[in-house]
Structures are given as structure tokens and as C-alpha cells.
N, C-alpha and C positions, 0 to 999 in steps of 0.2 A: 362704626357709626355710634353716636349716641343716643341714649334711649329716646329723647326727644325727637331726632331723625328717623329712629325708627319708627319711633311711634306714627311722625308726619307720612313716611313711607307708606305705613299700614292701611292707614287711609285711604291716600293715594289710589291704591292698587286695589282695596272694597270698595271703595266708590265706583272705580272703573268694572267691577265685576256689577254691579248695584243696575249701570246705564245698560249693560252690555243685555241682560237677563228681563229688565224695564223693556227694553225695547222692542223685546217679543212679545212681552201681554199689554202694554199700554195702545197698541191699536185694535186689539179686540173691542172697545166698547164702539170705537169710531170708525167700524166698519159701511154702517147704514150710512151714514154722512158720508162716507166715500164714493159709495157706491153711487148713493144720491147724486152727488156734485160730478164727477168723471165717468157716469156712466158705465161703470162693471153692471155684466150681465150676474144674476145669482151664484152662476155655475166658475165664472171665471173669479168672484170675489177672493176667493181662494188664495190667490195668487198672490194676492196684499202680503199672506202670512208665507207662504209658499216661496216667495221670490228671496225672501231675507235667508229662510231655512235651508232652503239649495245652497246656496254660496256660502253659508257659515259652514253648514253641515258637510259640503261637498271642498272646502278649504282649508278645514280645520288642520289637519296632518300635515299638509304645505307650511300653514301660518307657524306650526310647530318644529320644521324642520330648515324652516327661514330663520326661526329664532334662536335656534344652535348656531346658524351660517354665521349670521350678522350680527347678533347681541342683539340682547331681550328689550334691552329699551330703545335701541333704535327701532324696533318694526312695532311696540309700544305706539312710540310718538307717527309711526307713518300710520297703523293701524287707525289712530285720532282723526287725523288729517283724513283719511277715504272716509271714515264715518260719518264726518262733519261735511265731508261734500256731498254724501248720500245723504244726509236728514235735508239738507238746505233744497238738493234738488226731489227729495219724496216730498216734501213740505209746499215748494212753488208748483207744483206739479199741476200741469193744467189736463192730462190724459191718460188716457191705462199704461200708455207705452212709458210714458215718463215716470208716472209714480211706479210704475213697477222695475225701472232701470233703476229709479233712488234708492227702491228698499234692496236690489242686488248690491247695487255699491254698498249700501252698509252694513252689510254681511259678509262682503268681503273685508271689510273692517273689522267685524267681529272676530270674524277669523283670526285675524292677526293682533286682536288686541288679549283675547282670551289665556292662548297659550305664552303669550310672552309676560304677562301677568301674576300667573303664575310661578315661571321661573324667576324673577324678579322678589317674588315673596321667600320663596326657596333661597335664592341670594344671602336677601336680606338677612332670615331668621334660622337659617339652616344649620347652622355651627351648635346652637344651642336649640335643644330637642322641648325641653320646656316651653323655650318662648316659641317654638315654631307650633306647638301645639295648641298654644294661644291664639298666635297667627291666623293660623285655618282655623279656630274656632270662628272670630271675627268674619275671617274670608267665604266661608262659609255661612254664614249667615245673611253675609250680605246679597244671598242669590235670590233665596226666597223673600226676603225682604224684597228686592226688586220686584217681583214677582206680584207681590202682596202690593206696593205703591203704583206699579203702573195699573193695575188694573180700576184705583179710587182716582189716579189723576188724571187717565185715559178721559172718565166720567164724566171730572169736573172741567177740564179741558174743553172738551167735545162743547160741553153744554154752555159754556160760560166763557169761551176764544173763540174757537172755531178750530174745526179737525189738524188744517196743516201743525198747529201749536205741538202738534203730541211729537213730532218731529224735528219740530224749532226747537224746543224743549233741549235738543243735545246740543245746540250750538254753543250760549255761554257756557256749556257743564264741559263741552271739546278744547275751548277756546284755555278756560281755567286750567284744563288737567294739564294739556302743551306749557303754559307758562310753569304750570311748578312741577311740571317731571325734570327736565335738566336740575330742579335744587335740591327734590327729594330723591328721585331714584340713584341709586349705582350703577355708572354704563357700565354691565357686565363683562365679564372677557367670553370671548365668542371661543376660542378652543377648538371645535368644530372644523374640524377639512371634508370635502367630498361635493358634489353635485347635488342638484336639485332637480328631482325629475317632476319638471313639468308637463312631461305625457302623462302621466298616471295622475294627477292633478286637474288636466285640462280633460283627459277620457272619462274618468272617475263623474267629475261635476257635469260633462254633458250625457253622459248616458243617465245619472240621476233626475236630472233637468229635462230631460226628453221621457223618461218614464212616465214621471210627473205629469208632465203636457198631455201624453197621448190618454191616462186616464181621465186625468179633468174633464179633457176633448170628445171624449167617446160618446157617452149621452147624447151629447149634441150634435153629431156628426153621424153615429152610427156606429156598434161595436164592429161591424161589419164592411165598413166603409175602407178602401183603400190608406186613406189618408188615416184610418188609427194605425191599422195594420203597417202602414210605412216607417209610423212613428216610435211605435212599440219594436217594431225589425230595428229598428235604427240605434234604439235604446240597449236593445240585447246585443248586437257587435260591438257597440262602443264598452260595457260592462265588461262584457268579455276579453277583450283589446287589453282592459286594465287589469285586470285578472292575469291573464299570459304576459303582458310588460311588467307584471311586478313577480313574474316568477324566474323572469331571464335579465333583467337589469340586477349590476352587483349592487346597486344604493338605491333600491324600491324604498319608493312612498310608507309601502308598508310590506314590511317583508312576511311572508305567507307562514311563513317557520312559528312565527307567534300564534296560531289558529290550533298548533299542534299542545297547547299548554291546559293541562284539564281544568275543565270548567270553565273555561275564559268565553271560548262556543256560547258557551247556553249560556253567560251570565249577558254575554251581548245581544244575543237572540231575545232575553227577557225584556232589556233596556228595547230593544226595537218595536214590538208589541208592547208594551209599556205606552211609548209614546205614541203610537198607529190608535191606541187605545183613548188616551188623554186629548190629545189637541183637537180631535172632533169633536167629542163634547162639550169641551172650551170655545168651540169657533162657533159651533150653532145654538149651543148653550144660549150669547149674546144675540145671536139674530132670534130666535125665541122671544128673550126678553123684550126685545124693543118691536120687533114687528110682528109679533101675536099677543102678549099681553100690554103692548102699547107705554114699556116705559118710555121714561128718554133717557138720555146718555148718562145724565149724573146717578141718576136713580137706578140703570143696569152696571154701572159701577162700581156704587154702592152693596147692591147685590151680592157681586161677588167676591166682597171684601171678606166674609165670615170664612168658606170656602177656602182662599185665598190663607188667610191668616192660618185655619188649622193644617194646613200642610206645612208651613215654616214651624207651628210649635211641634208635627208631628216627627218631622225631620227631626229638627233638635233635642227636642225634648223626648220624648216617646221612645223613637224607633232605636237609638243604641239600647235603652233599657229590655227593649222588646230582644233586640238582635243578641244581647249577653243571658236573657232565658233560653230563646229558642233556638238558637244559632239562625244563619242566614236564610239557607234554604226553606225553612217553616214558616219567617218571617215573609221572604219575596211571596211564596205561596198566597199564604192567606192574605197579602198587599193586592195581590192579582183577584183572588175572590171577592175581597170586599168591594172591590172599584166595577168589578163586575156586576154586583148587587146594586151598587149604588147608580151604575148605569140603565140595569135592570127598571130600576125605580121611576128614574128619568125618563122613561122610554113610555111612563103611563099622562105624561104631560098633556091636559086639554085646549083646548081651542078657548073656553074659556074660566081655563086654571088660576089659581095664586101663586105667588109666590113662596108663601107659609107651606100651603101645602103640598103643592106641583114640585115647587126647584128648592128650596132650603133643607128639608132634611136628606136629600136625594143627594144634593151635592156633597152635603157633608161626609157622608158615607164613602161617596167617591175619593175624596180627599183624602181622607185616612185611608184606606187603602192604598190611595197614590202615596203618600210618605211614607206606609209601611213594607211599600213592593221597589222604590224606588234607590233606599240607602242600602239596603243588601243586597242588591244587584249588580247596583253601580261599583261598590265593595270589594265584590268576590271580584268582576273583571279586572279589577287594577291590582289587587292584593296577586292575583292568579300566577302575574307575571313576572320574570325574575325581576331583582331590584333594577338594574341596569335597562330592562323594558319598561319601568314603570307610566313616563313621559307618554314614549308611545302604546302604551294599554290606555293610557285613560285618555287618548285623544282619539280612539278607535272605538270606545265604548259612547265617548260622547259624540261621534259620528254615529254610531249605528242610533243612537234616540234622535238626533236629527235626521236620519233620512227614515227613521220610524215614523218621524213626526209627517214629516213629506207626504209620502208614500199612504201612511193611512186618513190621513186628510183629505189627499187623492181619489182613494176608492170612497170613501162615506160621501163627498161629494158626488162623486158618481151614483150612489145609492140611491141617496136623498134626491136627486133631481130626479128619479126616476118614479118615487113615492110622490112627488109632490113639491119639494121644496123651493122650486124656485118659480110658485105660481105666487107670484106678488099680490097681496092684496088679499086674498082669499084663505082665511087663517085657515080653516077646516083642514085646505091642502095644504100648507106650510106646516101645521102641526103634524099632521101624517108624516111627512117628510119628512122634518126634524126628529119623530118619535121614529124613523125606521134605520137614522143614524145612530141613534143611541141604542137600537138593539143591535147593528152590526160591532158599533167599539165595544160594547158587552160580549158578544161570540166573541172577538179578537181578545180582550182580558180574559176570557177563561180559557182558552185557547195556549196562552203564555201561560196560564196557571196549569195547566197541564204538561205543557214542555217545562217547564221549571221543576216541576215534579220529578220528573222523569230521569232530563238532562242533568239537574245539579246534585242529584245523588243528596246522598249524609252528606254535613257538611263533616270535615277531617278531624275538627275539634269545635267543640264552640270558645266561641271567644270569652276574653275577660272584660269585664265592664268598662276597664279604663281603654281597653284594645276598641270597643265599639266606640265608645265617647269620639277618641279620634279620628277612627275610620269613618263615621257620620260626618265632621266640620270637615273631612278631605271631600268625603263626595259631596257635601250638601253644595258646592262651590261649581258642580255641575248642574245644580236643579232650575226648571226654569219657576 
């Protein structure tokens, strides 16, 4: 290809990681509108963020193991195609059941656009170790930039269209990518023989998804009610079903043998407390904003653009310089303390707090930590594994922070409603609420900071500056 191709490639394929990563924080500000117009209960709003997470997170290994099958840019271009039928019908959605089928379909689109994306960049830039280090420097950055743009245009959306737009929003950006992938990508050669096991796929995603449900559920049902207990039994055999089908299938999903590679355990345990940690404070973070200190959409947005932005410059900027002083382990540590502090902080939020002082220096804090705890974690799981495992470490690592993300979204909602949170109207008990979610993700950070302690040991050597610089723009392409 010619450098102009590739360059149009490169593009291509960070803009596609840009949408994919957007479209888990651009509904955070446009939650209250949601809930407002379709009627979610407090307890079950959850499920807005929760529905996408399950089927990315619970797909992801599939969409990676489809893209060996059949070539990276066919499941690419079909990855588009589900995503753009999931925003169009989250977007028309007139009910929970609908908006919440919209945001599963496109997450099963994420799924499959994510890892074929990447092979596709590998493709392209892989012969030559320079330019591919360029590559993922771009590719990489384009995560947290999404990250950083959905949450300002979640804001301005919300406020200034109306909520379904944050949805609509991928239709011409779907429409564009399908027309120039056939001119820019390379249909890869697939190479690839073997089976597809969709048991471990289909038991994996429902036992995670029934987890899920029965913690949401509890609160409001009763820890003690038949129907958690059905839920939660139901969740544990399906877990388990996949566990023993991938230890007796010869072409498991994910073969158990990689769990035996040091350090890979605990760097994935990190990433999952990680996220169990983060995405609560980010979901009620917004309902904070807008339904105790009464912004609106553009101005909780705006909010948490500062936030936002320093975990992209921490990622990039920061944290390889950090990881080539201290090596990784030091670095995840104190990434897990600081977020913990910074949760700590947030957890003193009043009824009637500011901004200045209640949420801006709080989150910042958090933030760094989160970029500091999140590129050497992500690092050690992928580096951990032979070269030839590489593919499937780091689509195992990026499962475990989605079903981290899941999972602890799940219990803090459970928390929170039980402190208060989901007494509408009544900031006193919303703020309790919200302030009892942010001291549980805080135990849960220091929690990971103490298994990370434990579990990753020294690290074997520390790296070299230019060894982190890379290993940063690899992971940062996982961040949300």
C-alpha cells in the first residue's frame, strides 16, 4: 500500500476505535433524559450502560475468534452494519425493553468491530516496527479522545437535540465508514481453520447477564426472595457450564492453559477491580450533577471534560514516563491509591455542594490514578503472554474490565439504593446514596491495590523508556 493508503487506513480504523469507546461515555450525561422520557426506575437505569457492557464484554473473545475465521474486514463491515441497527433502534426507542435491546445490539457490534480493527491495523503496519509504532500511537489515542468527546457532546446533544441524537449521532459516522472500508482497508486473508464455539460464548454472555440482573434486582425484590436467589443459582451453573466446556472442548473460546502464565491472574484481576471501581463513580458521578446540584445536560458535560481530558494526557503523557521509573507494579499500586483517594474525597459530596469544591478536585484525583493504575495493568496482562497468545490476552484482559465494569456497577447500584439513591426528588437521600457508592468503589480501589501488591510481585525488570512509550499507545487502545 502506499503511504497515502495507509495513512487513509489509519484513519479509518481510529476513527472506528474513537465511535466504539464514544459510545460508552456519551450516554452518561443523557441518562436523566432517559429515564425521564421511558420511564427507568433509578435502580434499573443502570441497564442503559449495563446492556452495551454485557454483550461487548461478554462477545468480545467471539468477535476475535470470528475475525481469524472469516477476515478482519468482513466482520469489520458486519460489526458496522449491527451497530448502526442498534443506535437507530436505541435512538427510536419508545420503552426500556427497546432501548435496552438497541444498546445490546450494539455491543454486539462493538464486539466485533473492536478486535477486527485491530488486526486490520496489524495488517496494514505490521511489516515495518516503526510505522506500526506510530500506528498504535494514533490508535491509541483515539480511545481516550472518544472518551473525552462523548462526554462534551453527550452534553451538548442532550441539551440542544434531544437525547435519542447521542445514538443517531453513529448513523452517518456507520453509513461513511461501510462506504470507504472496501477502498481503504485490505480484505485480510483469514488463514484460520477450526470451529467456533458458540457454547462458551452463548453460556459465558448469559451467566454474566444474569449475574448482573439478579444484583440490580435484589434491592428491590429482596436479597432473600426466591426470585434473586433463582437468578443468581442460574448465573452460577451457566459460569460454571463455561468454565468446564472450555476445559474439555479442543478449540475453547478461551483455553484455561493461559491463566497458568505469571502474572497474567492478577494483572486481569487488577483491570477488573479497576473498572468495578471507575464506572460507578462515572454513572452516579452524572446523576449527582444534574439531580442534586441541578445542572443540565450541557453544563454536566462540560463538567466532566477537565476529568475526562486528564486521563487521555495521563495515559499518554504521564504514565510510560511513570512506568520506565517505577516499573509497573509501583505504578498500578499507586494508580489503585490515588483513585481510591480521589473516591474517598467524592464520597464527602453535599446536598448543597459545588462543583469547585465538592466534584473538581475529587475527580481529578481519581483520574490520575485511573491513568496511572490502568496502562500497567493493561501492559503486564498482554506482555505476560507468549507472542502467539498475544491476540487472545488482550481480548481477555479487555473482558475482565468489562465484566468489572458490569459487575461493579451492579453491586454499587445495589448499595446506593439502599442508602437512598433512588429517592427522586429528595437530594438529602440522593446525596447519601450517591455518597455511599463512592465509599464502596473506594474499598473496591484499595482492595485491587492491595491484591496488585501482593499478586504482581517485582516486576522482572523494569522497562525502557521507549519499551513503555509503546506499550502505553498498545494499551491506551483499550481505555474507555
Amino acid at each position: 500500500m502506499s503511504t497515502t493508503a495507509r495513512g487513509g487506513a489509519l484513519a479509518l480504523i481510529a476513527a472506528a476505535q474513537f465511535m466504539v469507546i464514544m459510545d460508552t461515555s456519551i450516554i452518561g450525561v443523557a441518562l436523566p433524559r432517559i429515564q425521564d422520557d421511558l420511564g427507568f426506575s433509578q435502580g434499573n437505569l443502570s441497564w442503559v450502560f449495563n446492556a452495551y457492557v454485557v454483550a461487548f464484554g461478554g462477545l468480545l473473545l467471539l468477535g476475535g475468534r470470528l475475525s481469524d475465521l472469516f477476515g478482519a474486514r468482513r466482520l469489520f463491515t458486519l460489526g458496522w452494519v449491527v451497530l448502526l441497527a442498534g443506535s437507530v433502534l436505541a435512538g427510536a426507542a419508545g420503552s426500556v425493553a427497546a432501548e435496552l435491546t438497541g444498546r445490546a445490539v450494539q455491543g454486539v457490534g462493538a464486539a466485533m468491530i473492536a478486535p477486527a480493527a485491530l488486526t486490520l491495523l496489524m495488517t496494514v503496519f505490521g511489516s515495518s516496527p516503526r510505522e506500526l509504532t506510530r500506528a498504535l500511537a494514533v490508535y491509541g489515542a483515539a480511545a481516550p479522545a472518544g472518551g473525552t468527546a462523548g462526554v462534551f457532546l453527550g452534553g451538548l446533544i442532550t441539551q440542544y437535540l434531544s437525547w435519542p441524537w447521542v445514538f443517531w449521532l453513529n448513523v452517518p459516522v456507520a453509513l461513511a465508514v461501510l462506504l470507504l472500508t472496501p477502498r481503504l482497508l485490505p480484505a485480510a486473508r483469514t488463514g484460520a481453520s477450526g470451529s467456533v464455539d458458540l457454547v462458551g460464548a452463548l453460556t459465558v454472555t448469559a451467566g454474566l447477564g444474569a449475574l448482573v440482573y439478579g444484583v440490580v434486582r435484589a434491592p428491590e425484590v429482596g436479597w432473600a426472595a426466591p426470585q434473586t436467589w433463582l437468578v443468581l443459582g442460574g448465573a452460577a451453573v451457566l459460569l460454571v457450564l463455561f468454565v468446564v466446556s472450555q476445559a474439555v472442548r479442543r478449540e475453547p473460546l478461551v483455553p484455561l492453559r493461559i491463566f497458568r502464565t505469571p502474572r497474567l491472574g492478577a494483572a486481569n484481576l487488577a483491570q477488573l477491580l479497576l473498572g468495578a471501581a471507575w464506572i460507578p463513580m462515572w454513572f452516579f458521578l452524572n446523576l449527582y450533577l444534574q439531580q442534586v446540584l441541578g445542572f443540565d445536560a450541557f453544563a454536566s458535560g462540560a463538567a466532566l471534560v477537565p476529568m475526562t481530558a486528564l486521563i487521555m494526557l495521563g495515559m499518554v503523557v504521564l504514565a510510560p514516563r511513570v512506568i520506565a521509573r517505577f516499573g509497573t507494579t509501583a505504578t498500578t499500586v499507586t494508580g489503585l491509591v490515588l483513585l481510591a483517594a480521589g473516591l474517598g474525597w467524592l464520597a464527602l459530596v453535599r446536598p448543597d455542594g459545588s462543583y469547585v469544591v465538592d466534584v473538581l478536585p475529587a475527580t481529578l484525583v481519581a483520574a490520575l490514578g485511573m491513568s496511572l493504575a490502568f496502562i500497567p495493568s493493561l501492559g503486564t496482562a498482554i506482555s505476560s503472554a507468549a507472542p502467539s497468545e498475544g491476540g487472545l490476552a488482550s481480548g481477555i484482559v479487555n473482558t475482565s474490565y468489562q465484566v468489572g465494569s458490569a459487575l461493579g456497577l451492579a453491586a454499587m447500584t445495589a448499595v446506593g439504593a439502599a442508602a437512598g439513591a433512588t429517592a427522586l426528588g429528595d437530594v438529602v437521600a440522593l446525596t447519601d446514596g450517591f455518597s455511599a457508592v463512592f465509599v464502596g468503589a473506594a474499598v473496591i480501589a484499595l482492595v485491587g491495590a492491595v491484591l496488585s501488591a501482593v499478586l504482581l510481585g517485582r516486576d522482572r525488570q523494569e522497562p525502557a523508556a521507549g519499551e513503555a512509550d509503546a506499550a502505553a499507545t498498545t494499551v491506551g487502545a483499550e481505555a474507555r
